[in-house]
C-alpha positions in Angstrom: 242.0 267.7 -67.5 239.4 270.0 -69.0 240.1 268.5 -72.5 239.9 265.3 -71.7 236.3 265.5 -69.8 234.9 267.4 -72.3 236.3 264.9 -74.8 234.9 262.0 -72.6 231.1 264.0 -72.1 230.9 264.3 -75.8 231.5 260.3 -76.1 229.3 259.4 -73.4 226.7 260.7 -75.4 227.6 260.2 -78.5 227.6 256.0 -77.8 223.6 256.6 -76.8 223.0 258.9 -80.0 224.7 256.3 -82.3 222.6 253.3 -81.2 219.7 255.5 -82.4 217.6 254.4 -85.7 217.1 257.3 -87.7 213.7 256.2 -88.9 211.7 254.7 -85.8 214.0 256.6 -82.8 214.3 253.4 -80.9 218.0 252.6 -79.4 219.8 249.7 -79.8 220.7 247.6 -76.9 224.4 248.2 -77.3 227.7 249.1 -78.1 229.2 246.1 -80.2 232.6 246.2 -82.1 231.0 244.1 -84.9 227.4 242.9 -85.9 225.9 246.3 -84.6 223.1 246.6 -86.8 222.0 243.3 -86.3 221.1 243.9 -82.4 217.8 245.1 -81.5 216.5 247.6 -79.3 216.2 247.8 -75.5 213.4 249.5 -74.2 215.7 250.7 -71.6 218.4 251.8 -74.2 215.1 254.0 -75.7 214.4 255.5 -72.0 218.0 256.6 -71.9 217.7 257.9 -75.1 215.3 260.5 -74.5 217.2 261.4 -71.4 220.2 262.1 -73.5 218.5 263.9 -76.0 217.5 266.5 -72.8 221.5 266.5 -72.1 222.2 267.2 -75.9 220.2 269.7 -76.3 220.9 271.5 -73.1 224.4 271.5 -74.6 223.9 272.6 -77.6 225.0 269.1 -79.3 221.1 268.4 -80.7 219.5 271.0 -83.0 216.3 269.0 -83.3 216.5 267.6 -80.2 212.3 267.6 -79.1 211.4 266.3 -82.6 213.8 263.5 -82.1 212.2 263.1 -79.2 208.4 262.9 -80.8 210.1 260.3 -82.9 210.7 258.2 -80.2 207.5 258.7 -78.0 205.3 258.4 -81.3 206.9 254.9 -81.9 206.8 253.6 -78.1 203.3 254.8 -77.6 201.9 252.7 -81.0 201.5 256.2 -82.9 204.6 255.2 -86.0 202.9 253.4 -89.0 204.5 249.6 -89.6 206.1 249.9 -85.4 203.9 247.8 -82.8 205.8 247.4 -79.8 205.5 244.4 -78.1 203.6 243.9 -74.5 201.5 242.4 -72.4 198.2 243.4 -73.7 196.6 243.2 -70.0 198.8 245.5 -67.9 200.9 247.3 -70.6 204.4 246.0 -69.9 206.7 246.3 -72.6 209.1 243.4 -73.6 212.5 243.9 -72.5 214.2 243.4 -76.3 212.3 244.4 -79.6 213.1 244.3 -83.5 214.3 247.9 -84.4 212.0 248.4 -87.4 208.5 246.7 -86.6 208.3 246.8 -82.4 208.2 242.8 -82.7 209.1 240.6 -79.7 213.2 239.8 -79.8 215.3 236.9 -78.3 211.5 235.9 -76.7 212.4 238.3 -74.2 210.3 239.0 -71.2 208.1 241.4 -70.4 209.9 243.4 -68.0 209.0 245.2 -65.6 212.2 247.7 -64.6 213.1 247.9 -68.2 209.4 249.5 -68.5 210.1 251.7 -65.8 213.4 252.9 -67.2 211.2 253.6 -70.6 208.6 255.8 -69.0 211.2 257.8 -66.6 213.0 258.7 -69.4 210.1 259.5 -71.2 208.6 261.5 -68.3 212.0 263.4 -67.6 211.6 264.5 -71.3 208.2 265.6 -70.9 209.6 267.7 -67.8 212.8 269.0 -69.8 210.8 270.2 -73.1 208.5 272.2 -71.0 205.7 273.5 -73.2 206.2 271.8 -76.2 202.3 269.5 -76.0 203.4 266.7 -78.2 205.5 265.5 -75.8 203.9 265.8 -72.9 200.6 264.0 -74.7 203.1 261.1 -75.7 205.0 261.1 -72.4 201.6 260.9 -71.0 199.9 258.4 -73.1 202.9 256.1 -72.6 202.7 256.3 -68.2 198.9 255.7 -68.5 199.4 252.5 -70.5 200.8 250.7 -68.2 199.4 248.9 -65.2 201.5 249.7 -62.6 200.3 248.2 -59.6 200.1 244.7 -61.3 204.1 245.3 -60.9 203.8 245.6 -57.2 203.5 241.1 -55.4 203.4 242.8 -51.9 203.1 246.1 -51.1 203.9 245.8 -47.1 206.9 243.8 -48.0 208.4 246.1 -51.0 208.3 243.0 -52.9 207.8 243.4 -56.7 207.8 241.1 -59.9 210.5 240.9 -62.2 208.3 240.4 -65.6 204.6 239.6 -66.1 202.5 237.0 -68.1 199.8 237.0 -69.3 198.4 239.7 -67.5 199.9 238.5 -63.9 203.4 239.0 -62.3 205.9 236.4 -62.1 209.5 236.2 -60.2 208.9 238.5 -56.9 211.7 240.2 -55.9 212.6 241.7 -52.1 213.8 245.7 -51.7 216.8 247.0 -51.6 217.4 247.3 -55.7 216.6 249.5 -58.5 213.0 248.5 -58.5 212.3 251.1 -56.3 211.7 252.9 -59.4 208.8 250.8 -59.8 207.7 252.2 -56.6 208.0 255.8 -58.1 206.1 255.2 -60.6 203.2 253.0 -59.3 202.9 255.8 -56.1 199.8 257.4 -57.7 198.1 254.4 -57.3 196.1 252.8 -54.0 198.7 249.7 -53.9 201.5 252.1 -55.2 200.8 254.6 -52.4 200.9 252.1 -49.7 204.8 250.5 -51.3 206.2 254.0 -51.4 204.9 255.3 -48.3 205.6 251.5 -46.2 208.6 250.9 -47.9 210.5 253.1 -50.5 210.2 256.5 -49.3 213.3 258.3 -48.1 212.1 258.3 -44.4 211.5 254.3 -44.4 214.7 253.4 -46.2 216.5 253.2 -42.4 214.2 250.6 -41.9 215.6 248.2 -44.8 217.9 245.5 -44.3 221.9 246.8 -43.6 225.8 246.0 -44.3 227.9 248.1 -42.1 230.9 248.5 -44.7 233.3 250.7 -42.8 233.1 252.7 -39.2 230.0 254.9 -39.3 229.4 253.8 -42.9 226.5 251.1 -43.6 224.2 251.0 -46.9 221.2 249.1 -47.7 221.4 245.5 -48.7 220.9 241.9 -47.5 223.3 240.7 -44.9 226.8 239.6 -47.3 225.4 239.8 -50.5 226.1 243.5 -51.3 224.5 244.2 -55.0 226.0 245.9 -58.5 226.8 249.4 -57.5 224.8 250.8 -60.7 221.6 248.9 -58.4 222.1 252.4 -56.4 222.7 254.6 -59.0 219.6 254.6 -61.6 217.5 255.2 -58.6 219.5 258.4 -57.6 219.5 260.1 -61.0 215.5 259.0 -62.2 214.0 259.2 -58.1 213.3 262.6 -57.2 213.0 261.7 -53.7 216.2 260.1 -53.9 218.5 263.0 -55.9 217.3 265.9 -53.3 217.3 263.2 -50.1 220.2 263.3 -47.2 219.8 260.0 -46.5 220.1 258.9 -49.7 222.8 260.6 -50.6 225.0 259.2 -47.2 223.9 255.8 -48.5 225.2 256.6 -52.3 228.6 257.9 -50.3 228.5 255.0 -48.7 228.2 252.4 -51.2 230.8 254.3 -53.3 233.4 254.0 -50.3 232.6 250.2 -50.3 232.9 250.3 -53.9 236.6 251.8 -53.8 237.4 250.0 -50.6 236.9 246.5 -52.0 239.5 247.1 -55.2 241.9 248.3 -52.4 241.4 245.0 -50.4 240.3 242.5 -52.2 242.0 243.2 -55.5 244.9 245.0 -54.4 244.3 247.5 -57.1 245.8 251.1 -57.0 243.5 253.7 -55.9 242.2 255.1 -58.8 240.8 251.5 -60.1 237.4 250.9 -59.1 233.9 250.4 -60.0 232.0 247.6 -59.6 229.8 247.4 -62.5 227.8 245.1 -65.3 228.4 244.0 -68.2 230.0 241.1 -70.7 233.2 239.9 -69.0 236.5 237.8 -71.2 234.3 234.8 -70.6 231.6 236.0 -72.7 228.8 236.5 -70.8 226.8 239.5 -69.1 227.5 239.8 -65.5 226.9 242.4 -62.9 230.0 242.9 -60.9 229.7 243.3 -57.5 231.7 244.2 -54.3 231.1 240.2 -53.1 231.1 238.7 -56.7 233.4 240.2 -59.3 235.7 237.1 -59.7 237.7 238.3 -63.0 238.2 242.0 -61.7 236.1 244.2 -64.3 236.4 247.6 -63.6 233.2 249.6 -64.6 234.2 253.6 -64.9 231.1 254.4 -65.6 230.4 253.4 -61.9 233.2 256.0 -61.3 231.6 258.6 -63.5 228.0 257.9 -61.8 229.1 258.4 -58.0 230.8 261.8 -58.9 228.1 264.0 -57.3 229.2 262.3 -53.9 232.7 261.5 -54.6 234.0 264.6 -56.8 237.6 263.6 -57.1 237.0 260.2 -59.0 236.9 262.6 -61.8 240.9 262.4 -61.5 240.2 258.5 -61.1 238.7 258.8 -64.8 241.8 261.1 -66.0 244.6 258.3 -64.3 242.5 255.9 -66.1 242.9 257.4 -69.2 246.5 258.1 -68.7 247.8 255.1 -67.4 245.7 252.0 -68.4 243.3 253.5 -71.7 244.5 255.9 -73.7 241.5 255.6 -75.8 242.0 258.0 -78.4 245.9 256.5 -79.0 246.8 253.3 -79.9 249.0 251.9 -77.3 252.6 251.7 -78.2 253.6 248.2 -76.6 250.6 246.0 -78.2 251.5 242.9 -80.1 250.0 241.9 -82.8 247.6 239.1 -81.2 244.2 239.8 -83.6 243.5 239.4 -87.0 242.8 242.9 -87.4 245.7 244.1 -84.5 245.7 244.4 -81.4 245.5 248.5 -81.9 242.7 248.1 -83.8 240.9 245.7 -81.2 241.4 248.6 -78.7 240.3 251.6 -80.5 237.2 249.7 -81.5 236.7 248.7 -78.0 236.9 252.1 -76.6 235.7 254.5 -79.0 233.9 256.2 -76.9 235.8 255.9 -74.2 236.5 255.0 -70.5 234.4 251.6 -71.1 235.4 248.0 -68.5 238.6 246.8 -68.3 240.2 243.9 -66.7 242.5 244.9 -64.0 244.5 241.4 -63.2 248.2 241.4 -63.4 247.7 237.2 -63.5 245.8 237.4 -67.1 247.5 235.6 -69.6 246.6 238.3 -72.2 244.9 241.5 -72.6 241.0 241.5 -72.6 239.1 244.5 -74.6 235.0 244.9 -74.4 233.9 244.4 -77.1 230.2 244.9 -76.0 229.1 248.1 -73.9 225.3 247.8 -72.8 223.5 251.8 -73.3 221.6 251.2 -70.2 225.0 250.4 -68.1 227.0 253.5 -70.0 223.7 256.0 -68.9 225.7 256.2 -65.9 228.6 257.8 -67.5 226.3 259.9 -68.9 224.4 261.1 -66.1 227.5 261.4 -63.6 229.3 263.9 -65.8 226.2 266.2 -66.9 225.6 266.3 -62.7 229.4 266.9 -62.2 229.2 269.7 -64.8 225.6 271.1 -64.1 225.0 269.5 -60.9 222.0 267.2 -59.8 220.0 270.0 -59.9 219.3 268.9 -63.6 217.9 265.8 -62.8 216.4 266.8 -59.7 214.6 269.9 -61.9 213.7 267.0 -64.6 212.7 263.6 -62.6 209.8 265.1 -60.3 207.1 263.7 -61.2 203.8 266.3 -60.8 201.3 263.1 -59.2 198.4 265.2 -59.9 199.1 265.7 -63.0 200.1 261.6 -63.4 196.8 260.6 -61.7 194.6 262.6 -64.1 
């Protein structure tokens, strides 16, 4: 057991460090099995990447850790030579996918709001981690202060916030419960940001949000029958400081996790240690987040798993029966036929080289299904749920306060 989790920590990370380009520090979007250099990066991907750059180098995996670091922040905050990242020039927002090199808009993605968010926490938690060193704390700081928050926030009595902005204004409002609270974190230093936090995100108003009761005694935060991806709970819990070190978050993360498990008991008569509702590209092709009421080709996530250890301890044996029984990821299973140009060994060894990524758990498929793209931002979970099981959440807890003086200045 302690060889495999050590194996499957040093993959975790190792899938976030090899999206990395060596030159700019950006991070791809994602995992692919072929055409991986032609993907761009994810501003998200780049926020989880300084995050795991704190983990390496708390384990010893990183050297030069920080400078890597620098890299990154230099490029996201406009200071790399021939890299413009591209943003709404009025509030700050970053596009959701640029080009790797030069910053440039990709896929005309959006300007997106959460995946800005997810950028300047990790870039904040890296500022926290590398304590002292001023580069990074000038970057980190330079990069919060660029952005507008509060042009995020459509109604701050409601909890409602936009999805992406144009042209200076927000467009798409969205209704709590979902992982835009980290919006909320951000944006709290603010006047409008105050109010959303304080009205609506804070741990002592979450009992006021819409609820599912999902078992006796057990309900968690969501619209009445439509119960979202369980990794909707989880960014929040390991970048909101408010929500690592809160009771009543932490019942609701239980919670959600029972649901989680309960549904593959129930609903796809799966055997205990199968579970995790999760998103990401399914056998039809597309990206989809999986969810307790909507996972209609039974993708198991067990990165999910991996993320709801600090509440649920023993899905680490969960990941292990995994491994034994369904993925075997460093071995090429014995009873594959030969259904892939390359082999159908080969197909599975590229599709989990790093590890416990989805798999289809349908005993009705007519054959076998291997990912054959694995999204940063969705793997950060099995990231961050094995450094807590190892270290504790005290090393996000430690790392994601945010000093508000010190943001407002």
């Amino acid at each position: 057991m302690r060889e495999f989790f050590d194996d499957q920590y040093r993959r975790a990370y190792q899938l976030v460090a090899d999206a990395r380009h060596p030159v700019t520090g950006l991070y791809r979007d994602a995992y692919v099995t072929e055409g991986q250099d032609e993907l761009p990066s994810s501003i998200a991907a780049t926020g989880v990447g300084l995050i795991a750059l704190a983990i390496a180098d708390y384990e010893g995996w990183e050297s030069n850790a920080s400078e890597k670091a620098v890299l990154t922040l230099r490029a996201m905050a406009g200071e790399l030579a021939g890299l413009d990242p591209a943003k709404d020039q009025q509030t700050g927002f970053f596009a959701h996918f640029i080009d790797m090199e030069t910053g440039a808009r990709y896929w005309k993605s959006e300007n997106s709001t959460i995946d800005t968010a997810l950028l300047v926490s990790g870039a904040l938690f890296a500022r926290e981690y590398f304590q002292g060193h001023r580069e990074i704390a000038r970057l980190a700081a330079k990069l919060y202060h660029s952005v507008r928050w509060e042009a995020a926030i459509a109604d701050s009595s409601k909890g409602e916030v936009f999805l992406k902005i144009e042209r200076g204004r927000g467009v798409d409002p969205l209704a709590p419960y979902n992982e835009y609270s980290l919006l909320a974190y951000l944006a709290r230093v603010t006047s409008t940001g105050s109010k959303l936090w304080q009205q609506v995100y804070s741990p002592e108003q979450l009992h006021l949000m819409p609820k599912q009761l999902v078992g006796p005694g057990r309900s968690i935060i969501c619209e009445e029958g439509n119960i979202p991806s369980s990794f909707v709970y989880q960014f929040p819990y390991y970048l909101v400081h408010d929500y690592t070190i809160s009771p009543v978050y932490n019942t609701l993360y239980a919670n959600i996790a029972f649901a989680d498990r309960r549904s593959w008991l129930e609903c796809h008569k799966a055997p205990t240690f199968v579970w995790g509702h999760g998103a990401g590209v399914t056998p039809t092709g597309y990206y989809h987040p999986d969810s307790i009421s909507d996972n209609p080709e039974h993708i198991a996530s067990p990165y999910i798993i991996a993320g709801f250890l600090p509440v649920y301890p023993r899905g680490i044996y969960d990941l292990y029966d995994i491994y034994q029984t369904i993925i075997p990821y460093d071995k090429e299973p014995a009873d594959c036929e030969e259904t892939h140009k390359f082999g159908c060994g080969a197909r599975f060894l590229d599709a989990y080289r790093y590890g416990l990524s989805r798999f289809q758990y349908d005993p009705e498929a007519e054959a076998a299904w291997y990912p054959e793209h694995t999204s940063v931002i969705d793997w950060s979970s099995m990231l961050y749920g094995l450094t807590a099981f190892k270290h504790g959440t005290d090393f996000f807890a430690k790392h994601n306060k945010l000093n508000d003086l010190a943001l407002a200045s």
